[in-house]
N, C-alpha and C positions, 0 to 999 in steps of 0.2 A: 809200666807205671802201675801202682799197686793205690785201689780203691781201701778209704779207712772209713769208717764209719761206726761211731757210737752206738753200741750196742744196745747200753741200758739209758731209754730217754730219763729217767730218773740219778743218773748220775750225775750230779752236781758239782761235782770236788774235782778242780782242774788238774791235780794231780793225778787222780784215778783216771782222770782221763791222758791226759799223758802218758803215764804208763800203759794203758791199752793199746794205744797208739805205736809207743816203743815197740811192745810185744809182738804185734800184728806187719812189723816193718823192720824183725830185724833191729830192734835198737837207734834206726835212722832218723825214725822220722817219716812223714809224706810226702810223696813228689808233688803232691799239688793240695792244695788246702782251701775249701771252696766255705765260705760265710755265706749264706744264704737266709740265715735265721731271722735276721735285722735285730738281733739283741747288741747292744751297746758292748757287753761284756764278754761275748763273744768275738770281736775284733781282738783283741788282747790275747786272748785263749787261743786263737788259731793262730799266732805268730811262733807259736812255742810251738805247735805239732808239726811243721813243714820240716822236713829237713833242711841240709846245709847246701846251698844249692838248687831249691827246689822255688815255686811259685804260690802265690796267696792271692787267690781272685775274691773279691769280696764285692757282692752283689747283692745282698740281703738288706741295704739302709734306704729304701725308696721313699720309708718318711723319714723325719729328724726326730730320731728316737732318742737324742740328748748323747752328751759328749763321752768317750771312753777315756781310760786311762792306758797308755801302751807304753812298751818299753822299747824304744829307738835301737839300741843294742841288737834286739832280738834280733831285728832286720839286718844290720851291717854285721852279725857274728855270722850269722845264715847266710847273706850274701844270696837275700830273698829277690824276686824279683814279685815286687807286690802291683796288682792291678785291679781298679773300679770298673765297675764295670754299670752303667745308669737305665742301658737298652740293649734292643739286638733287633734285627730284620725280617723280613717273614722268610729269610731265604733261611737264618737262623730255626725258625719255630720249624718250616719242614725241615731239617736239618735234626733238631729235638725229638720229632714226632719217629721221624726214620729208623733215629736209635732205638726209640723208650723197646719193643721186643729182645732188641738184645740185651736191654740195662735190667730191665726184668728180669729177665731170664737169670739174669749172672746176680743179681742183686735184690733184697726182699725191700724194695722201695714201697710194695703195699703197709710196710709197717710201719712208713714214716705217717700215714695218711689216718685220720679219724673220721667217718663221715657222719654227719647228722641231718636226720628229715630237715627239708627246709624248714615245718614250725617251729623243729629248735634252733632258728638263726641266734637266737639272742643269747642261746648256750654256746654256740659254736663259739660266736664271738668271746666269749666270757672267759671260757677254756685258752681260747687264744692269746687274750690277753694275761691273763694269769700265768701262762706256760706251762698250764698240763698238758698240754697235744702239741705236738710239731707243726704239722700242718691237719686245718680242718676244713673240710669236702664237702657241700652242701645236695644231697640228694632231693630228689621228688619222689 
């Protein structure tokens, strides 16, 4: 199974990101395509990177971030098998924790991360909300 991941967080243009994707898989596609963002628009976008074949776990909507627009097609050309996913168990988080050295290692996950001193919560958040940072990290 081959790990895809967006290179440049400023890449906007679902096309340029498809094509990365292509490029990075062979032309196929992803075996597995994980939404994690909770962006609305992001659900849509990740139906098109999966290959034909392949799976679309989408975990990223824990609030109601308002409705998306999708294309039903995508799934039944793919022959996706698409899954929510709401929770997971502590057997899951030691399970997560076990890996994070080898995901490390193999993958530069420090660049999805922005950290900011806890005084700047109200930046952190701001950033967050606006989507200039992936995810943001609150230090002491």
């Amino acid at each position: 199974m081959r790990a895809v991941r967006e290179g440049n967080r400023d890449a906007a243009d679902p096309e340029e990101v498809l094509r990365q994707v292509r490029a990075a898989t062979g032309g196929g596609g992803a075996d597995l395509v994980i939404e994690c963002a909770g962006v609305p628009a992001a659900v849509g976008q990740g139906l098109t990177l999966a290959r034909r074949g392949g799976s679309y776990l989408i975990i990223g909507q824990y609030t109601d971030a308002g409705d998306t627009l999708i294309n039903p097609h995508q799934i039944v050309h793919r022959q996706l098998d698409v899954i929510g996913s709401w929770a997971f168990t502590g057997a899951h988080l030691v399970e997560y924790v076990r890996l994070l050295p080898a995901l490390t290692a193999r993958f530069d996950l420090a660049s999805l991360v922005t950290p900011f001193p806890l005084e700047r919560h109200a930046d952190a958040l701001a950033a967050v909300a606006d989507g200039s940072v992936m995810k943001a990290v609150l230090t002491s």
